[in-house]
C-alpha positions as CSV (number, residue, x, y, z in Angstrom):
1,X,-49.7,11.5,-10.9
2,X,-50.1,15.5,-10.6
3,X,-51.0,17.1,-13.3
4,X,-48.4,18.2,-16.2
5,X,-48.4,21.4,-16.9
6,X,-48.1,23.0,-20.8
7,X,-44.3,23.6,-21.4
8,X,-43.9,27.0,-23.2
9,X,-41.2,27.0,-26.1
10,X,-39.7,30.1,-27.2
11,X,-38.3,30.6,-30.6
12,X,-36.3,33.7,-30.8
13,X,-38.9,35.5,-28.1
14,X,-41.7,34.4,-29.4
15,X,-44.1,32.1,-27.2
16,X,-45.0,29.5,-30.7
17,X,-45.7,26.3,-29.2
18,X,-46.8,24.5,-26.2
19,X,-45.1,20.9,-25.4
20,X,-48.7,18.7,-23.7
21,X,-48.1,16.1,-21.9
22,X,-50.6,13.2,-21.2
23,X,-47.8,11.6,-19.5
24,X,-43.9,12.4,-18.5
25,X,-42.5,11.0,-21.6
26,X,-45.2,11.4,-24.4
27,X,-45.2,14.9,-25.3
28,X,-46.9,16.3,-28.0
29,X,-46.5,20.4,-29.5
30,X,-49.7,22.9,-29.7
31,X,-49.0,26.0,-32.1
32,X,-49.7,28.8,-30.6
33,X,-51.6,32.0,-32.3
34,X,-48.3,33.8,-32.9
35,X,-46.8,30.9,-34.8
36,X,-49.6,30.9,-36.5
37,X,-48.8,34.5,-38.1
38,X,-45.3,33.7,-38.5
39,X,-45.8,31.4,-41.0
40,X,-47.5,29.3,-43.8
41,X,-49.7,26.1,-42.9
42,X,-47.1,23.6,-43.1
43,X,-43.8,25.3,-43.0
44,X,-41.5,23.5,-40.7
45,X,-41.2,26.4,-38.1
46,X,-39.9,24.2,-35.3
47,X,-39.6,21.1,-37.2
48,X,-39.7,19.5,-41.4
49,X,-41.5,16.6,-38.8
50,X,-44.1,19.0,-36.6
51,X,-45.2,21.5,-39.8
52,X,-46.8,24.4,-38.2
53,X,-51.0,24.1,-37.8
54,X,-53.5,24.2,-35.1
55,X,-53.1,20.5,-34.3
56,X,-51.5,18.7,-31.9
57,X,-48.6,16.5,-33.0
58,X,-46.4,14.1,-31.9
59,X,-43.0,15.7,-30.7
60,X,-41.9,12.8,-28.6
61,X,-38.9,12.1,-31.2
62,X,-38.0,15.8,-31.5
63,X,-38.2,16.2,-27.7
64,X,-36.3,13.8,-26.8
65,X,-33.8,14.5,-29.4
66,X,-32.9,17.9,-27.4
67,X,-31.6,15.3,-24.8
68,X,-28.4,13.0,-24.6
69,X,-28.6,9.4,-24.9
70,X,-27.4,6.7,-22.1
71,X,-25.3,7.7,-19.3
72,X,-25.2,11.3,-20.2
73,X,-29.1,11.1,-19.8
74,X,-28.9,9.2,-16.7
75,X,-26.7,11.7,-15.1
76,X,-29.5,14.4,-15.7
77,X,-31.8,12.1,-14.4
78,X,-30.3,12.1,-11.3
79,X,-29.4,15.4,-10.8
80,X,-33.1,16.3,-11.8
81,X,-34.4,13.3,-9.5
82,X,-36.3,12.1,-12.4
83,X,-36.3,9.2,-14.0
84,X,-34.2,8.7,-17.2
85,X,-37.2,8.3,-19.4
86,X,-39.0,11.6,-18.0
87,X,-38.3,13.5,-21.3
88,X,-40.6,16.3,-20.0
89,X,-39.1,17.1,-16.4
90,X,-35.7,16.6,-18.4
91,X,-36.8,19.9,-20.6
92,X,-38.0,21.6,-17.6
93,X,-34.9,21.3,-15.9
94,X,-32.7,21.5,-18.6
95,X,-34.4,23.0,-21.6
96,X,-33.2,26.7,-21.6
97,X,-29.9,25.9,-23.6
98,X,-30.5,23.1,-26.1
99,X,-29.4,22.8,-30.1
100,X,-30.9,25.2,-31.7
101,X,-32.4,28.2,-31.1
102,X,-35.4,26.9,-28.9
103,X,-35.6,27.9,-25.1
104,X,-38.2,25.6,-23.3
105,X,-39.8,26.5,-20.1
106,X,-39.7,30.5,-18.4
107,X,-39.6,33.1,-21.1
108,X,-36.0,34.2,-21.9
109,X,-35.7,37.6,-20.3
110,X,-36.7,35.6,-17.0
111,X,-34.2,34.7,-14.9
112,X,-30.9,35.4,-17.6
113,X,-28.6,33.2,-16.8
114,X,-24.6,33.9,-16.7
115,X,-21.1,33.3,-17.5
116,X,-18.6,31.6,-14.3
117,X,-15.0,32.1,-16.1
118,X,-12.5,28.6,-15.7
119,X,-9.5,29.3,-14.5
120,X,-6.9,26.7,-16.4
121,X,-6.8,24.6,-13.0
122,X,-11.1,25.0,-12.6
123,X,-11.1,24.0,-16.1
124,X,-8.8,21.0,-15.9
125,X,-11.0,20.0,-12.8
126,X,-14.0,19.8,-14.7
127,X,-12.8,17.9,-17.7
128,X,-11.4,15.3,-15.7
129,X,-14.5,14.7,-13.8
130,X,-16.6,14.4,-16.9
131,X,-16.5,10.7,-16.7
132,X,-18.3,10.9,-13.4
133,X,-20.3,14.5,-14.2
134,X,-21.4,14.3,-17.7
135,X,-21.7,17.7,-19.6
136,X,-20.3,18.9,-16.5
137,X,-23.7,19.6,-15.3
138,X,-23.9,21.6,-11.9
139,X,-27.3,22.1,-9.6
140,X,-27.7,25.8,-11.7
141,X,-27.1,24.2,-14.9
142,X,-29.9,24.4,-17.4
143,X,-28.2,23.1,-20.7
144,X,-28.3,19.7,-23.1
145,X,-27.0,18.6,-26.3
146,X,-27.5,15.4,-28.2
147,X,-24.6,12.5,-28.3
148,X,-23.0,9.6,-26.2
149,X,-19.3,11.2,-26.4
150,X,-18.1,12.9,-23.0
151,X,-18.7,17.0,-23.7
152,X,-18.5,20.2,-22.0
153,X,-20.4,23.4,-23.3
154,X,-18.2,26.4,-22.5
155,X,-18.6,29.8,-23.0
156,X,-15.7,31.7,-25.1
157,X,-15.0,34.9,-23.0
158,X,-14.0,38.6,-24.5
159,X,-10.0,37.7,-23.0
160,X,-10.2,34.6,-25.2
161,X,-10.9,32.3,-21.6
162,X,-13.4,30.2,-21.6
163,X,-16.8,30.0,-19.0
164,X,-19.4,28.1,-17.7
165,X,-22.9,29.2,-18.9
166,X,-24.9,29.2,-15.7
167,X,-28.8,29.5,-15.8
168,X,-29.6,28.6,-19.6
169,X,-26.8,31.4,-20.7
170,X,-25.9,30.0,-24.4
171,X,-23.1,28.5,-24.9
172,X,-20.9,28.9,-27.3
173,X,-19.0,25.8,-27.9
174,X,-18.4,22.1,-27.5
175,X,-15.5,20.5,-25.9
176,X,-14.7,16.9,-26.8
177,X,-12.4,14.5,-25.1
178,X,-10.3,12.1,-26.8
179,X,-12.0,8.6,-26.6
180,X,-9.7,6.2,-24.7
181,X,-10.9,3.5,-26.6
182,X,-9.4,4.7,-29.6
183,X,-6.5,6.8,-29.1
184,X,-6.1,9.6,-31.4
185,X,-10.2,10.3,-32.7
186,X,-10.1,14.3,-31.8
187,X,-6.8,14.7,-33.2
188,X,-8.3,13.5,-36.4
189,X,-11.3,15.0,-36.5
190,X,-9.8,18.1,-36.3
191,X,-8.1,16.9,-39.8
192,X,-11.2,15.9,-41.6
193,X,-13.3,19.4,-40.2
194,X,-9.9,21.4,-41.5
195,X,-10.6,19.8,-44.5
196,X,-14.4,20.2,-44.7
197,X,-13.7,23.8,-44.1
198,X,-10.8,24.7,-46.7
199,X,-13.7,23.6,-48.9
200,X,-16.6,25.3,-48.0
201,X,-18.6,22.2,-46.5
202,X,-17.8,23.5,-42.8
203,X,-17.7,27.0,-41.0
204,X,-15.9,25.3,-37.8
205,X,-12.4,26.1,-37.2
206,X,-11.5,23.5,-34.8
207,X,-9.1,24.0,-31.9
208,X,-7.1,21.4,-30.2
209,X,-5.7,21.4,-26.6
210,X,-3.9,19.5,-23.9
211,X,-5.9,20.2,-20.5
212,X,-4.5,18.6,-18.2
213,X,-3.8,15.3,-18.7
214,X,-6.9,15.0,-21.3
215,X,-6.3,15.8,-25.2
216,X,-9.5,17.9,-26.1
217,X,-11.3,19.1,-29.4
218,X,-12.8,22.4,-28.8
219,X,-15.4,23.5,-32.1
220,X,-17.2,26.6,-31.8
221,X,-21.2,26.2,-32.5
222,X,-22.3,26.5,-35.5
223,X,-26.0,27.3,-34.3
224,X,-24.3,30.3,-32.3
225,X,-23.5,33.6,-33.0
226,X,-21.7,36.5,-31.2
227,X,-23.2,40.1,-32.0
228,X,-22.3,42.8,-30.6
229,X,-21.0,40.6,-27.2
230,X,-24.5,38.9,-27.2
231,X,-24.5,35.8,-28.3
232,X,-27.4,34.6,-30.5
233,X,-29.0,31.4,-30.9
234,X,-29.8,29.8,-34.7
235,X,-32.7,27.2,-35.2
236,X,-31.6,23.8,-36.5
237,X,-32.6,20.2,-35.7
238,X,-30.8,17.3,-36.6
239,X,-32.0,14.8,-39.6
240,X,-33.4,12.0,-37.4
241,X,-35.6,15.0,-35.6
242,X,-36.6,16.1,-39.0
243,X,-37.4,12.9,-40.0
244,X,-39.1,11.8,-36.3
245,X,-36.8,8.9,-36.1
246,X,-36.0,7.7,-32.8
247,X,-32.2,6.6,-32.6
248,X,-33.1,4.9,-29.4
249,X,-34.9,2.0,-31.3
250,X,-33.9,-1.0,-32.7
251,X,-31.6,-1.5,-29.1
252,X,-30.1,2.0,-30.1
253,X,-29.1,1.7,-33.5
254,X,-32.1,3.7,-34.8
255,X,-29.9,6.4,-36.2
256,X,-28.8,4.1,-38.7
257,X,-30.3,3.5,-42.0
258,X,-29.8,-0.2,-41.9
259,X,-32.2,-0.2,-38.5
260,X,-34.3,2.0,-39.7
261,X,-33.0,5.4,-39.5
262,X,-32.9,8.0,-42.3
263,X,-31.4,7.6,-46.0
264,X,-29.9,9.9,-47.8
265,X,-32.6,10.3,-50.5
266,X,-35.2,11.1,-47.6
267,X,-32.5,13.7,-46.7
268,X,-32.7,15.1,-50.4
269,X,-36.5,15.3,-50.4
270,X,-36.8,17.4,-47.1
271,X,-34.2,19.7,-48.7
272,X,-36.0,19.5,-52.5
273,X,-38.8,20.3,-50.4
274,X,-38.3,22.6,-48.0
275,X,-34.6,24.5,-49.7
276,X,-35.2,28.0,-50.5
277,X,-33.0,26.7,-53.8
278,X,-33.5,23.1,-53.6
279,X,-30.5,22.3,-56.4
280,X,-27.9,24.1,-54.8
281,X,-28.8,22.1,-51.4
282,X,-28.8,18.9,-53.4
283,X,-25.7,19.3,-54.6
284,X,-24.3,20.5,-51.5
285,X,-25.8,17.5,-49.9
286,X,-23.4,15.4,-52.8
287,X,-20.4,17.6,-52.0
288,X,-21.1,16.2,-48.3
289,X,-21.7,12.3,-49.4
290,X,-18.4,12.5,-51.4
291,X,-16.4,14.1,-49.0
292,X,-17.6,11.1,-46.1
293,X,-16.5,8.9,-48.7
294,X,-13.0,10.2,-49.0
295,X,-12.4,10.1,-45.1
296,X,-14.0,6.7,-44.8
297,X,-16.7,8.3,-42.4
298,X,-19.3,5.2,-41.8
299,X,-20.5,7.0,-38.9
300,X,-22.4,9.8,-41.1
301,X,-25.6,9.0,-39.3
302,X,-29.3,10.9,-38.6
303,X,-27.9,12.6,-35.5
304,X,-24.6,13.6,-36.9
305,X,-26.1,15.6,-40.2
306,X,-28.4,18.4,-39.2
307,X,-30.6,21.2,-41.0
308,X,-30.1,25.1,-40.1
309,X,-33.7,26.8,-40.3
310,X,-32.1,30.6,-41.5
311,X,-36.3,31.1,-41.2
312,X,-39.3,30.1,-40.2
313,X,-40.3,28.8,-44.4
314,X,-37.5,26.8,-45.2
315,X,-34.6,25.1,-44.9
316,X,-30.6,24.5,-45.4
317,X,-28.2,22.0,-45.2
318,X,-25.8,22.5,-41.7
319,X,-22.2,22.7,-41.6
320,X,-20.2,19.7,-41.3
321,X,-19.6,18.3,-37.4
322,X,-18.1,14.9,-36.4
323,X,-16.4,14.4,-39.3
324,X,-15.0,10.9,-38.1
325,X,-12.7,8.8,-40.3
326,X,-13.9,5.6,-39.1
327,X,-11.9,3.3,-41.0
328,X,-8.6,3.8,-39.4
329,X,-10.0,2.0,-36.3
330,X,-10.8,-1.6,-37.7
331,X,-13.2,-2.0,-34.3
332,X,-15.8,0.9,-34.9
333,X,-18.0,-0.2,-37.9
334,X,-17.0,-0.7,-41.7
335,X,-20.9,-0.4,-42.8
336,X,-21.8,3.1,-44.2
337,X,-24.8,4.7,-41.9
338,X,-26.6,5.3,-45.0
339,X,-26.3,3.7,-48.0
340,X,-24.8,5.0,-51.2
341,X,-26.0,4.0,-54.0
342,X,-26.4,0.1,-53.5
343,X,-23.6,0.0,-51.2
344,X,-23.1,-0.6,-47.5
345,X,-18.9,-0.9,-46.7
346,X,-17.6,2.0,-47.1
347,X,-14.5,1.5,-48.5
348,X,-16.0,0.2,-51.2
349,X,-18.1,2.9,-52.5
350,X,-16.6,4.8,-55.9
351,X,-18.0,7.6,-58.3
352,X,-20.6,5.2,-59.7
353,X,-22.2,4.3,-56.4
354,X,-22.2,8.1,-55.9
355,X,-23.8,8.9,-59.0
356,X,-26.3,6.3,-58.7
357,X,-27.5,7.8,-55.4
358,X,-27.3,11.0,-57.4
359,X,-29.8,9.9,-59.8
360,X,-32.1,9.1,-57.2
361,X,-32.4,12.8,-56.2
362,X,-33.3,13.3,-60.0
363,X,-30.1,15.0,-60.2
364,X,-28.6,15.1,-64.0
365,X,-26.1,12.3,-64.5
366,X,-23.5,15.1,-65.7
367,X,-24.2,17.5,-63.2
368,X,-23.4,15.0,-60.2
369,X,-20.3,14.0,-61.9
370,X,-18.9,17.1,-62.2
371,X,-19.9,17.9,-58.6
372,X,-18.2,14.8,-57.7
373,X,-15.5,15.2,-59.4
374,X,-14.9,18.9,-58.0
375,X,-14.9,17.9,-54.9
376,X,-12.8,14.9,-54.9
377,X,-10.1,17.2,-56.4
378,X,-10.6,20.3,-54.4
379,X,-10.0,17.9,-51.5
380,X,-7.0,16.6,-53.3
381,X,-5.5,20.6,-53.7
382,X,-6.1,21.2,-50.2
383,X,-4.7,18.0,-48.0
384,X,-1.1,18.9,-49.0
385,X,-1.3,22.6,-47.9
386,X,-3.2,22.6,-44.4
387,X,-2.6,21.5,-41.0
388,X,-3.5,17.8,-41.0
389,X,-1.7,14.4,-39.7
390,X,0.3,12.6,-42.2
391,X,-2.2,9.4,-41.6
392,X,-4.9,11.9,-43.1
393,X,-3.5,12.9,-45.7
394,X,-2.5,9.4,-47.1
395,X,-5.4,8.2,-46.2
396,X,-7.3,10.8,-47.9
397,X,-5.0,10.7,-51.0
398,X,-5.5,6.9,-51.2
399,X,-9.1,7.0,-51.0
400,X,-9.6,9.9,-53.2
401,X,-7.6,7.2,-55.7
402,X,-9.8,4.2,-54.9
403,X,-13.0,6.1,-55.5
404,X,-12.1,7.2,-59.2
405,X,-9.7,4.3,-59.7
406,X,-7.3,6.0,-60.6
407,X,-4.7,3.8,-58.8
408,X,-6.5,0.6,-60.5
409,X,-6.4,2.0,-64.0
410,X,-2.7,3.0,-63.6
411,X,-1.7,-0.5,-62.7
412,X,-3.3,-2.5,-65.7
């Protein structure tokens, strides 16, 4: 086997770590001497689960958490002539757009990459071949993002069209197709993140279209921003990166509390830990648990919560994304990704089981209630006076209900 060179990783324009590998998918990260000034011993500049010293840690989790999982990671295989488990000629290839604000391989003013505008029927092309083309990667695409639903990064262009970022460009947002499967998902999503945003726990606006024959979510990136026409990149990692859990074990299901993945209280530690105000993240991280609740989201897992990194100290709780409500399709699962309190079925979790979990953070029993409660009835205010589908809202209204028992206590 030739020898593996260091992978540089750039975090914005600064050369801070190295990725080593002693073999294609064992990579560990070497600080370099200018992370080293950027920062504290410790602080989680790249990573709450690499924390910045002159080691050389284990990044195999984070890495291959810049990746996609199953076919969408076999299609990159392919088109890189790799194998699928090759995390490190994965990041070569593909490693100058990922989440975050990290650009692996060539330093960024080397070979800029650009925009290729869709026309609508281009566009329609490309979603329909997504099936067969996941991410609707192309032999000058450099890009990745994490998941197992069928995506497209576009670029959003000055006329309001949308692009193809070419050469490690940044996108700017996400394109989801409907799942055929289950008829109806993007549609409400776009509900629930409507929802999460009228109250503050989201900064996506989501956008729904009809492209072709394919019913699409479109959600702008909330580790992007546009200044000045340029588009900036924002560090953040997802929970099961912060947390180096792989979601590939346990036969894939590693993302998941009940197979090992993370919990919420290990969720609240990294954010008592590493918040620049620790209470106001832990009750954010409440406002977050309550709202799943009310949606009957069981699909809140380590790769669908994520932390921004606003610097290279510390720590914040993301904006809301896949905000799924699982429980109006009987075949995806009833079980809660992480536990609240001591409950698993998420219909079946009510204030107390929030308030327990709660007190495990060591928040006061009459601060989380009130929190709680807040949220539960700014959610209530809201659902009657946005844009969301009539199963939402009753569904919303009925949960909201079951979870203070309300509708129990009026019936007696």
């Amino acid at each position: 086997m030739a020898k593996l060179e260091p992978l540089p990783v750039w975090l914005n324009d600064v050369h801070v770590a190295d990725l080593i590998a002693a073999n294609p998918w064992t990579l560990r990260c070497r600080y370099t001497r200018e992370a080293l000034d950027l920062a504290p011993t410790g602080a989680p500049l790249l990573s709450c689960s690499l924390p910045l010293g002159t080691g050389r840690l284990d990044a195999t989790v984070f890495c291959n958490g810049l990746l996609p999982e199953g076919q969408h990671r076999e299609a990159m295989a392919s088109l890189a002539r790799v194998a699928s488990m090759d995390t490190y000629h994965l990041l070569a290839r593909f490693g100058r757009d990922v989440a975050g604000a990290l650009v692996i391989g060539n330093a960024p003013e080397q070979g800029l990459g650009w925009i290729e505008p869709y026309t609508a029927a281009t566009l329609a092309a490309e979603i329909a071949e997504l099936p067969q083309r996941p991410l609707g990667l192309h032999d000058d695409s450099e890009l990745s993002v994490a998941g197992i639903q069928s995506k497209l990064l576009l670029v959003r262009l000055e006329n309001g069209a949308w692009g193809r970022p070419v050469h490690g460009q940044p996108s700017t947002h996400i394109l989801k197709l409907d799942d055929p499967r289950h008829p109806g998902l993007v549609d409400a999503e776009a509900s629930c993140l409507r929802i999460a945003h009228a109250i503050g726990l989201t900064t996506i606006d989501p956008q729904l279209d009809t492209i072709g024959d394919q019913r699409c979510l479109i959600v702008e990136r909330f580790d992007r921003v546009t200044l000045d026409g340029i588009v900036k990149r924002i560090h953040q990692e997802d929970v099961c990166q912060a947390l180096a859990r792989d979601p590939e074990a346990a036969r894939g299901r590693g993302k998941y509390q009940k197979h090992g993945g993370p919990s919420l209280s290990e969720i609240a530690d990294l954010l008592e830990t590493w918040g620049d105000e620790p209470l106001t993240e832990l009750y954010q991280l409440l406002r977050v648990a309550t709202f799943n609740v009310a949606i009957g989201n069981a699909d809140a897992h380590g790769k669908n919560l994520a932390l921004l990194h606003p610097d290279y100290r510390t720590v914040t709780l993301a904006p809301l994304y896949d905000t799924i409500p699982t429980v109006l399709w009987p075949k995806l699962r009833p079980t809660a990704a992480m536990t609240i309190g001591a409950k698993e079925k998420i219909n079946t979790i009510k204030m107390k089981d929030l308030l327990v979990e709660a007190r495990r953070w060591r928040l006061p029993d009459d601060q989380a209630e009130q929190v709680v409660a807040e949220t539960l009835d700014q959610i209530r205010a809201v659902v009657p006076e946005i844009d969301v589908l009539p199963e939402i809202r009753e569904l919303v209204v009925e949960r909201i209900d079951q979870i203070t028992e309300t509708s129990a206590s009026a019936s007696s």
